[in-house]
C-alpha positions in Angstrom: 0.0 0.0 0.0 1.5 3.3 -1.1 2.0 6.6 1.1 -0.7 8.3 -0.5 -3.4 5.0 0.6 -2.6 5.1 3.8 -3.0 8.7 3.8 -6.5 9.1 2.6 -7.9 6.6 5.2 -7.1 8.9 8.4 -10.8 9.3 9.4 -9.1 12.0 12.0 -6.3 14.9 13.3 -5.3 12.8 16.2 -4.6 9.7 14.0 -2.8 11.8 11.7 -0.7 13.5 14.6 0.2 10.3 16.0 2.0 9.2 12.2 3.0 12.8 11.3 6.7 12.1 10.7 5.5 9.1 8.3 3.8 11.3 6.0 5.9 14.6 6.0 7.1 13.0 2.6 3.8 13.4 0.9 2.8 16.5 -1.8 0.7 18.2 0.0 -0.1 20.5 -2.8 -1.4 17.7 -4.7 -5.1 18.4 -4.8 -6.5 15.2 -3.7 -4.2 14.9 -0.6 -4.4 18.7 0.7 -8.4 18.5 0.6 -7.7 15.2 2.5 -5.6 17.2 5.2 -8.6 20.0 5.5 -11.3 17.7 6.5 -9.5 15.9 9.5 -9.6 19.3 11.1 -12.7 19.7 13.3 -15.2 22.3 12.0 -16.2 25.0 14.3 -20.4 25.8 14.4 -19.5 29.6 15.4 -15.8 31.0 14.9 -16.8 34.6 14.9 -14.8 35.0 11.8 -15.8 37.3 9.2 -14.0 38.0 6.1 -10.7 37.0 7.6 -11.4 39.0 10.9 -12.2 38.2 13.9 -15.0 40.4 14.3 -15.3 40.0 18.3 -12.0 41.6 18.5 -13.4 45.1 17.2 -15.8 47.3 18.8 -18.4 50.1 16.4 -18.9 53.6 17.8 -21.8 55.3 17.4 -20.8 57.1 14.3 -19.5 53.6 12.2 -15.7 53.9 12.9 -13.9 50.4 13.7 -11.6 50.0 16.5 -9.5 47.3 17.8 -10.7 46.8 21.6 -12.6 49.8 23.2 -16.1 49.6 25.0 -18.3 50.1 21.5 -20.5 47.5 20.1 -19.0 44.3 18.4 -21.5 44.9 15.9 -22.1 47.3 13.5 -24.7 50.3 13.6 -27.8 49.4 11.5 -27.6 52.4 8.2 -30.3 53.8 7.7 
């Protein structure tokens, strides 16, 4: 059975972790293997991340400005 096989039938992160060193030889920019590698990571119902931002992190002010931290509101004012 070839690198690759053994690969694909990880069902999870912690079974890959525990043979890490066996695979670090594979190409993970082959297609097949690197969409392999994605799903063994757990998938979060609510990661409060938006665009690439961690939205939680920022606070609105009343007039629509963004800041990192602060006491505003993590969400932004409704336009009207």
């Amino acid at each position: 059975m070839s690198l690759k096989e053994d690969f694909l039938k990880i069902k999870t992160y912690e079974e890959y972790d525990v043979q890490r060193e066996k695979f670090r030889k594979l190409d993970f920019k082959e297609k097949e293997i690197k969409e392999h590698f994605c799903s063994l990571f757990p998938k979060l119902d609510n990661s409060a991340w938006e665009n690439g931002i961690i939205e939680e992190v920022y606070s609105y002010l009343p007039d629509g400005r963004r800041v990192l931290g602060g006491k505003g509101n993590t969400k932004p004012p409704k336009k009207k």
